[in-house]
MDAnalysis code that builds the backbone (N, CA, C; Angstrom):
import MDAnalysis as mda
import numpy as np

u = mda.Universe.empty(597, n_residues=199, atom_resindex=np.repeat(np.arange(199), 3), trajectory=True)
u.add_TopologyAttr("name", ["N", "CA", "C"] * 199)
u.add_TopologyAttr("resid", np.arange(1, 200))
u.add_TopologyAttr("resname", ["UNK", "UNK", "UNK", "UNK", "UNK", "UNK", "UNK", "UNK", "UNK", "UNK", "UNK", "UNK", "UNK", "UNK", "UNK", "UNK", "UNK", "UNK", "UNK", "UNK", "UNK", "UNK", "UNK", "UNK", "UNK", "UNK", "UNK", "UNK", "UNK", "UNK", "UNK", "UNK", "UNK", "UNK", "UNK", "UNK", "UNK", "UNK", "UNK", "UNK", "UNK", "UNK", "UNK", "UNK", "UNK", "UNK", "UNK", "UNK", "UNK", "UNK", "UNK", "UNK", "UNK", "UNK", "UNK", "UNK", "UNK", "UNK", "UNK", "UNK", "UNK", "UNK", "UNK", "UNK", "UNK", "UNK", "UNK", "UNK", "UNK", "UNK", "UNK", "UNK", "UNK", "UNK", "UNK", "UNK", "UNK", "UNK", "UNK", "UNK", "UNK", "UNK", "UNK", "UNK", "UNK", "UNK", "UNK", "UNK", "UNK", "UNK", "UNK", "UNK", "UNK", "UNK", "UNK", "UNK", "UNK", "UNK", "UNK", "UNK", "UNK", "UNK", "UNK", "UNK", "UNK", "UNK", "UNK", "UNK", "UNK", "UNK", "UNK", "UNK", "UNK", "UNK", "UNK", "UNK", "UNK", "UNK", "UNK", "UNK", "UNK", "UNK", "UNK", "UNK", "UNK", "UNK", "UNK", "UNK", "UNK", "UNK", "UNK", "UNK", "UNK", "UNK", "UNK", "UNK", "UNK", "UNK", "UNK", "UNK", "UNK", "UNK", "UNK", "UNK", "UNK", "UNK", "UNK", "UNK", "UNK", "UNK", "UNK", "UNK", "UNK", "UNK", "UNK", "UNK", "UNK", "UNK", "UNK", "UNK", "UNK", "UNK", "UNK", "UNK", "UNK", "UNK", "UNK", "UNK", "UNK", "UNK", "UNK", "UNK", "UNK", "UNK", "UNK", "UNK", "UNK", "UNK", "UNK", "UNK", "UNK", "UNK", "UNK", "UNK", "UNK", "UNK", "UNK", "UNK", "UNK", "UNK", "UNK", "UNK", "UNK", "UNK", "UNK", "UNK", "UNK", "UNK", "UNK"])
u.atoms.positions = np.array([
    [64.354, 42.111, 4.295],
    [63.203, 41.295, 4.625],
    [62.749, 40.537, 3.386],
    [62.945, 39.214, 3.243],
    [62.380, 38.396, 1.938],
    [61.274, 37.429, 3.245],
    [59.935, 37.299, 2.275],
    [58.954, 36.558, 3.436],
    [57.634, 36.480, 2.467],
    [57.400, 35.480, 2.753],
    [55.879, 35.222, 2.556],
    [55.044, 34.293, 3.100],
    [54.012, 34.875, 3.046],
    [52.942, 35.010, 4.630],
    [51.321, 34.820, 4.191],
    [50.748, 34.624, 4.699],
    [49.192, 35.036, 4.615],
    [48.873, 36.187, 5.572],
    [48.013, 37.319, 4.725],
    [48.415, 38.304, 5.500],
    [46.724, 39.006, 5.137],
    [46.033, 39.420, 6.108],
    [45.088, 40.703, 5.849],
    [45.276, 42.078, 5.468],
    [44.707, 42.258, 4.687],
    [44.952, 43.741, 4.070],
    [44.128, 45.025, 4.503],
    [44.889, 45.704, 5.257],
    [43.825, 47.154, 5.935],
    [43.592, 47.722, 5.258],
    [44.869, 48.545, 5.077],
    [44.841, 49.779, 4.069],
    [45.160, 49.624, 2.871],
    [44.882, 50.874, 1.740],
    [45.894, 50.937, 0.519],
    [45.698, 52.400, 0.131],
    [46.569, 52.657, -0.562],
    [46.518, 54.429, -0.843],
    [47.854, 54.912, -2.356],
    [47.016, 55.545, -2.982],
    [47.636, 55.479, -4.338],
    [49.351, 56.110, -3.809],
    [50.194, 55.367, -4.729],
    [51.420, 55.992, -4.762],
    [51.911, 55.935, -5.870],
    [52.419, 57.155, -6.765],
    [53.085, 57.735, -8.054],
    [51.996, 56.892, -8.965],
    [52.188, 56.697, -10.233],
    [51.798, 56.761, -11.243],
    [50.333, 55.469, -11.258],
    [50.890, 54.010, -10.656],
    [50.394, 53.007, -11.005],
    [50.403, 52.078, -9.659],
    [51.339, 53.053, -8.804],
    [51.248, 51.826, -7.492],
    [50.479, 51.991, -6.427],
    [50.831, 51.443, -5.414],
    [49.818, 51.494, -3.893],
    [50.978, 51.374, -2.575],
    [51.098, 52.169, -1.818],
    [51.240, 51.329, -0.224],
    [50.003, 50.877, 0.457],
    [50.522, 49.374, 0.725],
    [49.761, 48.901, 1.383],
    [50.176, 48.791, 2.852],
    [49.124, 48.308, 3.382],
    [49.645, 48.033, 5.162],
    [48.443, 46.873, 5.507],
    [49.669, 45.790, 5.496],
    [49.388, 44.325, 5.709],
    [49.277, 43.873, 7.305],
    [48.423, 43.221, 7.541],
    [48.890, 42.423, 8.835],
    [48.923, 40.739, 8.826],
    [50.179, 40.678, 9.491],
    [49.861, 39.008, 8.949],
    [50.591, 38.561, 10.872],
    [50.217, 37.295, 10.835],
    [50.331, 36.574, 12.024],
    [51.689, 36.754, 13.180],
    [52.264, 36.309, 12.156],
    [53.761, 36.175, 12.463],
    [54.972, 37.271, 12.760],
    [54.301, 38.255, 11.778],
    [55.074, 39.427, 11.648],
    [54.622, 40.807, 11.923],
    [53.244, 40.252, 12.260],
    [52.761, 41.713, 12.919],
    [52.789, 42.579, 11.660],
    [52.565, 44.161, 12.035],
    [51.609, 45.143, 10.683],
    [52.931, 45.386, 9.614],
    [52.862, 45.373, 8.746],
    [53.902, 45.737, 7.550],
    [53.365, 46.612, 6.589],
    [54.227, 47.477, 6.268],
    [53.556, 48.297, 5.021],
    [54.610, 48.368, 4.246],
    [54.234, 48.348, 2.567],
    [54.826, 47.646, 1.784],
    [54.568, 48.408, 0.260],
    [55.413, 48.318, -0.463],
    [55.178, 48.761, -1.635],
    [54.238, 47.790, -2.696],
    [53.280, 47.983, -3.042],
    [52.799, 47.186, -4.820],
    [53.029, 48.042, -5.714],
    [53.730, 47.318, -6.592],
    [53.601, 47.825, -7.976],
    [52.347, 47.524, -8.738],
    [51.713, 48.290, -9.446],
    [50.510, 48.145, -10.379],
    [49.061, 48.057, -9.294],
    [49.772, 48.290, -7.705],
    [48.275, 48.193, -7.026],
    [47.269, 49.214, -7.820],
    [47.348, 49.874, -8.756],
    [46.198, 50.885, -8.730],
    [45.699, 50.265, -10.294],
    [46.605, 49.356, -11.114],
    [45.698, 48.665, -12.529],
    [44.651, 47.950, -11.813],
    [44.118, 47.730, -12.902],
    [42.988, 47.120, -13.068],
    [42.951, 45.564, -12.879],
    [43.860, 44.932, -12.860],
    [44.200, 43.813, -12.586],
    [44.439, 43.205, -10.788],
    [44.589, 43.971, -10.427],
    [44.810, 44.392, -8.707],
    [43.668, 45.449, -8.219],
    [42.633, 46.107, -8.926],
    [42.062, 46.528, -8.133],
    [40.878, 45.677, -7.051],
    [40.115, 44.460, -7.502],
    [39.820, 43.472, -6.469],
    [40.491, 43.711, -5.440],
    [41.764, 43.087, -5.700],
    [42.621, 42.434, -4.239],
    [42.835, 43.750, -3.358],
    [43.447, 45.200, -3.860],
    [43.408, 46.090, -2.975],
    [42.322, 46.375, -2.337],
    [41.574, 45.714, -1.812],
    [40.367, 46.243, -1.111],
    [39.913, 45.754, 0.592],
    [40.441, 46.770, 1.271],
    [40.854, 46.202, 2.615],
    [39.550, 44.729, 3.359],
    [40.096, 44.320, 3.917],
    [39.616, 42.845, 4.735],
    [39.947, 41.920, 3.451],
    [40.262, 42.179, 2.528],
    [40.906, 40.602, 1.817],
    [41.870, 40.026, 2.675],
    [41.776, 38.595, 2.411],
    [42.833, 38.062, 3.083],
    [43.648, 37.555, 2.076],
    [44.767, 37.905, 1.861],
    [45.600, 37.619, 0.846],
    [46.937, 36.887, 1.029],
    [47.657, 35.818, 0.193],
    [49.113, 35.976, 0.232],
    [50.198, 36.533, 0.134],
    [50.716, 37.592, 1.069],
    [52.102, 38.316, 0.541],
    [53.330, 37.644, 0.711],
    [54.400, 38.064, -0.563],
    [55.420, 38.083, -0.858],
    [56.104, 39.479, -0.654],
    [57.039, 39.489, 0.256],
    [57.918, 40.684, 0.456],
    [59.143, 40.579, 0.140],
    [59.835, 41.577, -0.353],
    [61.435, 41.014, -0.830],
    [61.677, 42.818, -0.023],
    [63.046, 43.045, 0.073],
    [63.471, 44.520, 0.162],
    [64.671, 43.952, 0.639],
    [65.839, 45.464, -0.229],
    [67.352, 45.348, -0.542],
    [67.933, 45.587, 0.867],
    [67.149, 46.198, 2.116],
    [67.820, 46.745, 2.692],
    [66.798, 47.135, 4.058],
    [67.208, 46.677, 5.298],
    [66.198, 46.935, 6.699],
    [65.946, 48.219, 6.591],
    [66.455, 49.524, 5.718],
    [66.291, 50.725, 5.668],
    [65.011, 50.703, 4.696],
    [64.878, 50.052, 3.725],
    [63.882, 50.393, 2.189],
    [62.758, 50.096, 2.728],
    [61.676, 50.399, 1.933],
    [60.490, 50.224, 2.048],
    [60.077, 48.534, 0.914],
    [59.819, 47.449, 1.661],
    [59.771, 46.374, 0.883],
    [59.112, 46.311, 0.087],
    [59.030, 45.618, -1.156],
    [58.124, 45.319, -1.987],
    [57.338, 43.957, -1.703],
    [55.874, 44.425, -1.880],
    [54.962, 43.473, -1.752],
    [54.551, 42.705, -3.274],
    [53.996, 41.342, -3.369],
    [53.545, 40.807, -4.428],
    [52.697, 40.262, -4.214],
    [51.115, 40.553, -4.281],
    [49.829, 39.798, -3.415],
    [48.942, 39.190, -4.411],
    [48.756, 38.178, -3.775],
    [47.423, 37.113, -4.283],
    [46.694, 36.839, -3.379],
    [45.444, 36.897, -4.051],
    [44.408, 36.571, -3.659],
    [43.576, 35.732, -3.034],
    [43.518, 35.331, -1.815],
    [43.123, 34.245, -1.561],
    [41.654, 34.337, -0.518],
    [41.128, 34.995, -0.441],
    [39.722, 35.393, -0.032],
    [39.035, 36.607, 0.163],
    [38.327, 36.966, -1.038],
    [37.840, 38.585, -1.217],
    [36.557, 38.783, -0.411],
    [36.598, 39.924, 0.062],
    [35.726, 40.558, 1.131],
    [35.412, 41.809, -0.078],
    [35.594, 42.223, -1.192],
    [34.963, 42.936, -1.911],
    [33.237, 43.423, -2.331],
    [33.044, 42.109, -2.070],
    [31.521, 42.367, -2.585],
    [30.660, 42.399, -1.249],
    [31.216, 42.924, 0.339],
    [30.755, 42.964, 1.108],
    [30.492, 44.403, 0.786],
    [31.482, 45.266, 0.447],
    [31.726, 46.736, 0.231],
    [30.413, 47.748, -0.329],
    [29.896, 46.901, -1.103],
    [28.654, 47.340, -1.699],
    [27.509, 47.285, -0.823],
    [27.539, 46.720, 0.537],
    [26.578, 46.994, 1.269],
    [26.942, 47.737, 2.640],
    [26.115, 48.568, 2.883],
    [26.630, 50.064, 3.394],
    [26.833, 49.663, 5.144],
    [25.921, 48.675, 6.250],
    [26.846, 48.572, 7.346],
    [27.890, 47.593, 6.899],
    [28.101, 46.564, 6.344],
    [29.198, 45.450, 6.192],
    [30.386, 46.340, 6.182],
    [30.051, 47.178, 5.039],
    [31.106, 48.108, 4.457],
    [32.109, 49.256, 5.350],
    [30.648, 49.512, 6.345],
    [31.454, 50.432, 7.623],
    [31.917, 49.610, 8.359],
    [31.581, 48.186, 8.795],
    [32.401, 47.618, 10.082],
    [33.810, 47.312, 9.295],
    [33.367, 46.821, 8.229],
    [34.802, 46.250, 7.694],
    [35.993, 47.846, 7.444],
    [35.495, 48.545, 7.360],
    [36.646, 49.916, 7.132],
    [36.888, 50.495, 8.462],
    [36.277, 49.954, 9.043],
    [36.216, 50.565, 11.039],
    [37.159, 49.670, 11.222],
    [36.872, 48.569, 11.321],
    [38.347, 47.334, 11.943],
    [39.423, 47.398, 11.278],
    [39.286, 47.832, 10.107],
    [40.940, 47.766, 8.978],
    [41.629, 49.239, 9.377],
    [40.605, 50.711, 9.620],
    [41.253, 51.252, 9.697],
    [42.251, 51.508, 11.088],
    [41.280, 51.172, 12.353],
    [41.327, 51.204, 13.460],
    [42.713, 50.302, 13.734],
    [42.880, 49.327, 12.979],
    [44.323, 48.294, 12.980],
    [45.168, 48.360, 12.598],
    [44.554, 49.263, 10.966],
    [46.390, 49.581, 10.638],
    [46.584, 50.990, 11.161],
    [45.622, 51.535, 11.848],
    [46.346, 53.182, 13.203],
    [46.763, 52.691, 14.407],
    [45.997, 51.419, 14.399],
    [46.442, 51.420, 16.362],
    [47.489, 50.456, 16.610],
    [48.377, 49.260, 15.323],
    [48.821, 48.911, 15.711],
    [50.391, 49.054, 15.257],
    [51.583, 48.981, 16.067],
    [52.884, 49.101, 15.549],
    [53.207, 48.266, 14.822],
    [54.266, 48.465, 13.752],
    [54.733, 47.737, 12.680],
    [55.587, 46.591, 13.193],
    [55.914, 45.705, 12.772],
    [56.636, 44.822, 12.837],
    [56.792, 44.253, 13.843],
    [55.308, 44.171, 15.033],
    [55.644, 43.355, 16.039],
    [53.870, 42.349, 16.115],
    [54.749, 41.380, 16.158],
    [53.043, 40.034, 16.042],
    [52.438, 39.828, 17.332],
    [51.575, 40.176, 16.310],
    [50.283, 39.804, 17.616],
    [48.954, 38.426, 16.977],
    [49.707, 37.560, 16.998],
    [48.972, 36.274, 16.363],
    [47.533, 36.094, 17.283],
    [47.013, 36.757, 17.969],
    [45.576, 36.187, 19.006],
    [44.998, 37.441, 17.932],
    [45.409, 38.463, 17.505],
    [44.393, 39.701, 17.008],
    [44.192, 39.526, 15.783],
    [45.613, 38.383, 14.967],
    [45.392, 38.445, 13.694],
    [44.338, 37.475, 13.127],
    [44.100, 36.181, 14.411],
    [42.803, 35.595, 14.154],
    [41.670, 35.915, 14.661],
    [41.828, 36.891, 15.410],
    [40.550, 37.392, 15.937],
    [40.007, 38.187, 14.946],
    [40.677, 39.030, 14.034],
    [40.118, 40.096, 13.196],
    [40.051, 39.370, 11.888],
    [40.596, 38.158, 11.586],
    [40.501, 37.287, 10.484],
    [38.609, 36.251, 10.506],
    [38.654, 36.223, 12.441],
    [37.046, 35.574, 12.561],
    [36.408, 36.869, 11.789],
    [36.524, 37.737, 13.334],
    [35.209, 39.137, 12.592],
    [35.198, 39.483, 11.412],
    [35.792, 39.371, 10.096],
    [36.009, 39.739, 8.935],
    [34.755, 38.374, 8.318],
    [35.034, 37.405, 9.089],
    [34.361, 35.995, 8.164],
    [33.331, 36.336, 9.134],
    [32.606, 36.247, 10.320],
    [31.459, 36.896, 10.883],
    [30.690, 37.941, 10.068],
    [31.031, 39.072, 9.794],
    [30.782, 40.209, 9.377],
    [30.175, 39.430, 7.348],
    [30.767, 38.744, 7.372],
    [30.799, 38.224, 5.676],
    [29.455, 37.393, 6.028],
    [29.301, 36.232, 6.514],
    [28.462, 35.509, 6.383],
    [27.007, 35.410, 7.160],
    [27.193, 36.444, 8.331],
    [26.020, 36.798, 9.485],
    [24.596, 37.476, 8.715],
    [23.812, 36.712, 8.675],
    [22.304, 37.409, 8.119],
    [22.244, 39.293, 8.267],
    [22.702, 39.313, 9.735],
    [21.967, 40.851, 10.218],
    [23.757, 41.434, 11.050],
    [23.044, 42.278, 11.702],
    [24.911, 43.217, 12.486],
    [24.996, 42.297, 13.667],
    [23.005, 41.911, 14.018],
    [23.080, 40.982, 15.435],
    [24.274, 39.671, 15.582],
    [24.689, 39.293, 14.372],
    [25.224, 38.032, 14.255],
    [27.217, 38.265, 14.466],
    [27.397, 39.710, 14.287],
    [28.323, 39.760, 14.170],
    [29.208, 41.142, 15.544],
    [27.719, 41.898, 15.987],
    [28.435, 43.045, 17.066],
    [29.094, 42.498, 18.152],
    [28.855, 41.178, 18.656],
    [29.701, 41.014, 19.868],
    [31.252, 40.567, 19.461],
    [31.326, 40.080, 18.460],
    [32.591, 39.623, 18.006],
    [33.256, 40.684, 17.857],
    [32.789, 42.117, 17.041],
    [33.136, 43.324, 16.992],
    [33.529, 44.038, 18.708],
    [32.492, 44.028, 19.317],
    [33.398, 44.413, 20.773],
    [34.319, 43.551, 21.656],
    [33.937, 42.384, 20.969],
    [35.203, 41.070, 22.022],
    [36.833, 41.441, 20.597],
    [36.456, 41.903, 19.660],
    [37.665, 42.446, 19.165],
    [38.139, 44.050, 19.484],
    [37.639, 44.683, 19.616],
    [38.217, 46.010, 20.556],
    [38.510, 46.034, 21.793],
    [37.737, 45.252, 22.396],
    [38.352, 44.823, 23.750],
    [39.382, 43.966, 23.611],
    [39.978, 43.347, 22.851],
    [41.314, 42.445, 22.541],
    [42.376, 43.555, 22.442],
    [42.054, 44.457, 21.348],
    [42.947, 45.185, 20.771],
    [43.666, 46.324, 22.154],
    [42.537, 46.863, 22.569],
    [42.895, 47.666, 23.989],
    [43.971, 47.263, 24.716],
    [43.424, 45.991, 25.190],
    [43.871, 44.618, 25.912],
    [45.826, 44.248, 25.970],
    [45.712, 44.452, 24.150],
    [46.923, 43.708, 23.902],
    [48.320, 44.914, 24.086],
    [47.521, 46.023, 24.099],
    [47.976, 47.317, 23.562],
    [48.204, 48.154, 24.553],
    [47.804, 47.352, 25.999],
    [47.930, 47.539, 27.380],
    [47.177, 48.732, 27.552],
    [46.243, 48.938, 27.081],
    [44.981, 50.075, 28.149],
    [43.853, 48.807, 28.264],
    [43.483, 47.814, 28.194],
    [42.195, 46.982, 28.726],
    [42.418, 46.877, 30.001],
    [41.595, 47.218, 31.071],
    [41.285, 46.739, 32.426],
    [40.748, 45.433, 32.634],
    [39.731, 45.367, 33.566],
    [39.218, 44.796, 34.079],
    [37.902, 44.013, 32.534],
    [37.511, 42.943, 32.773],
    [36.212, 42.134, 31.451],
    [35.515, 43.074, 31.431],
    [34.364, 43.195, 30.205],
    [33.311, 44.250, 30.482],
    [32.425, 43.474, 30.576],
    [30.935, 43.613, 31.247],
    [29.756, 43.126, 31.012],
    [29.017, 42.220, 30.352],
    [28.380, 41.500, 30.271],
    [27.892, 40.299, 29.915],
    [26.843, 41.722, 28.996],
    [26.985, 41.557, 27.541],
    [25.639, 42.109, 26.830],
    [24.804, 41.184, 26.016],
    [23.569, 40.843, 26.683],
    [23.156, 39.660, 25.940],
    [22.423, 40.267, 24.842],
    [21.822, 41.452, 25.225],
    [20.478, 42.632, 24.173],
    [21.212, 43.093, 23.364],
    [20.632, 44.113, 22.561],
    [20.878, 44.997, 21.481],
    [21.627, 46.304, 22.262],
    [20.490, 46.596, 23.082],
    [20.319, 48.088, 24.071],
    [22.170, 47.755, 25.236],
    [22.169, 46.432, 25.487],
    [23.629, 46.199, 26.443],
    [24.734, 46.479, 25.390],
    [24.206, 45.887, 24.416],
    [25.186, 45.710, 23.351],
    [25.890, 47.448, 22.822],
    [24.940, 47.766, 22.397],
    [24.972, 49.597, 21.939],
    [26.095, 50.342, 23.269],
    [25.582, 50.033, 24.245],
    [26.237, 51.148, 25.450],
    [27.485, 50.362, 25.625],
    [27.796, 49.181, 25.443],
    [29.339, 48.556, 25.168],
    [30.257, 49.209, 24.048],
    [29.421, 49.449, 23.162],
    [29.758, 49.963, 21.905],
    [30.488, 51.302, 22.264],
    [29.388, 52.224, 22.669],
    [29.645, 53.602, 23.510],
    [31.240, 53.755, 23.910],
    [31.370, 52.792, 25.287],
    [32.583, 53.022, 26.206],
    [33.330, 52.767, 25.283],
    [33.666, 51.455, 24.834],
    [34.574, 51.758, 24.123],
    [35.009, 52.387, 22.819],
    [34.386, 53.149, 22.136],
    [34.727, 54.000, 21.369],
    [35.083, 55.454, 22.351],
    [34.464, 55.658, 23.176],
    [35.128, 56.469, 24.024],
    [36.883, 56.191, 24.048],
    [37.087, 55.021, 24.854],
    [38.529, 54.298, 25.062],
    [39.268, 54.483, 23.895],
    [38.685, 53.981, 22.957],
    [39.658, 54.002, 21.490],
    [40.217, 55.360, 21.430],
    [39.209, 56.133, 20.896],
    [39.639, 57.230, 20.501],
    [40.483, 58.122, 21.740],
    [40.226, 57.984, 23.023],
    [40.966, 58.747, 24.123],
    [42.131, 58.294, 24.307],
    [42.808, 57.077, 24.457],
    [44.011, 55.614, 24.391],
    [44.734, 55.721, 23.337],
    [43.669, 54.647, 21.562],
    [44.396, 54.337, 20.505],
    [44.903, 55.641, 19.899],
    [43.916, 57.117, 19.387],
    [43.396, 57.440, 18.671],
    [43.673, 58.767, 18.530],
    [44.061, 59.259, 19.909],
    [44.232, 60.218, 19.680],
    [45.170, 61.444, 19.498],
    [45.516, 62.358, 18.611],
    [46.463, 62.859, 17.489],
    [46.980, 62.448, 16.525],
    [45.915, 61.238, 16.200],
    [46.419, 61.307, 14.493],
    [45.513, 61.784, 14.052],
    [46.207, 62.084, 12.693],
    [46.168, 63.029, 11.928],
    [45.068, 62.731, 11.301],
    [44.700, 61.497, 10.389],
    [43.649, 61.185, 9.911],
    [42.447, 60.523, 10.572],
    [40.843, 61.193, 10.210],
    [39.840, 60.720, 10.965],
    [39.385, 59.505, 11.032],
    [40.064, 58.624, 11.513],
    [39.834, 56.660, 11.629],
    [38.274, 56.867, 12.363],
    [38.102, 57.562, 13.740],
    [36.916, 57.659, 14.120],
    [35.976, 57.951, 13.533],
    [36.017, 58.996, 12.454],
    [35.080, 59.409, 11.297],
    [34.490, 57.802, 10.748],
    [35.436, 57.008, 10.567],
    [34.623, 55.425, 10.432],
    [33.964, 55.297, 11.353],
    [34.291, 55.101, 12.784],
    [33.571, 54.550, 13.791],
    [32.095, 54.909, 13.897],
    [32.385, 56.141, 13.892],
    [30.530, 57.403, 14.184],
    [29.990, 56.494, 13.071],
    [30.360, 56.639, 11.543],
    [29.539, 56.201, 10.247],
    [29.056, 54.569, 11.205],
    [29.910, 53.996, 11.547],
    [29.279, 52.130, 12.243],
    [28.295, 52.613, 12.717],
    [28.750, 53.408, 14.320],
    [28.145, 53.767, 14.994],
    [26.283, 54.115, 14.576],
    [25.993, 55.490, 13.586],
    [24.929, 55.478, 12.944],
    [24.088, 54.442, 12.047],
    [24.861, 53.890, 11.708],
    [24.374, 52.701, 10.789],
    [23.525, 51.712, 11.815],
    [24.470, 51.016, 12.655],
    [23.959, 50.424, 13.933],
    [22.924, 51.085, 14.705],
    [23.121, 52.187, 15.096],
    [21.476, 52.665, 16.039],
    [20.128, 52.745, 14.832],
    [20.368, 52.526, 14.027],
    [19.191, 52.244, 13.204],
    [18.389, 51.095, 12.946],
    [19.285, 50.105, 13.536],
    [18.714, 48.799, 14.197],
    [17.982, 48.769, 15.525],
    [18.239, 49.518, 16.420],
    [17.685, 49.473, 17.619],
    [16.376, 49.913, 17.079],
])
């Protein structure tokens, strides 16, 4: 696989001395996870910080290896991190995407849908500006991933909005979510609380 892409960044997680796997999603190519070298210097710690939207470069010797990534920077969601709901929606959608979705197959309607809510979530005064985009993106993801039924409800309130919220975190976690290993929902509840403190 040699490729380069514009790609969102979910995850990252230290590997050996100085590096990172990451797990990219980009348009075309659907979720990839990828080796950086030096993801964990200081020079790359910015960019590792999931909802950047970045440029990757992938090279790898062999459809067996794990590719190497080479990322730049091209729009940081970092300094959302420091504020405590921004910080949970944005680690709720990154984590929830790079668990729920399979590698190497594109889903170009989710990668701009979660590329809006990322720029929603960035520039919206309050959560009001940004929760429906947040459930018209879980309801995508369901959707694409073949458990979405039937539209849900018109929520124009806070109070419609919240009990939308509800079902589908129910769905996620019963559908996307459940038996893995690591607590992705443990994000959701943290949204979840953050948000009823608005009501």
């Amino acid at each position: 696989m040699n490729l380069r892409a514009p790609a969102i960044l979910l995850a990252s997680r230290h590997q050996g001395e100085t590096g990172a796997l990451a797990r990219l999603l980009t348009a075309e190519h659907g979720l990839i996870a990828a080796y950086v070298a030096g993801g964990r210097g200081r020079q790359m710690r910015a960019v590792m910080v999931p909802g950047n939207r970045v440029a990757v470069e992938l090279t790898s010797r062999s459809a067996n290896q794990l590719p190497f990534a080479r990322l730049e920077l091209e729009h940081s969601r970092a300094a959302l991190m420091t504020e405590p709901l921004p910080a949970a929606a944005i680690q709720w959608v990154c984590g929830l995407s790079a668990t729920a979705l399979p590698e190497r197959q594109a889903y170009p309607d989710l990668y701009e849908a979660l590329d809006a809510l990322l720029g929603a979530i960035a520039v919206a005064p309050s959560a009001r500006g940004w929760v429906s985009g947040l459930i018209a993106y879980e309801t995508m993801l369901l959707r694409e991933l073949g458990y979405g039924g039937g539209a849900l409800p018109d929520a124009p309130d806070w109070p419609a909005q919240a009990a939308l919220l509800g079902i589908l975190e129910r769905q996620l976690s019963h559908y996307l979510l459940a038996g893995h290993k690591g607590d992705v929902m443990g994000a959701r509840r943290l949204l979840t609380e953050r948000l009823a403190r608005m009501g």
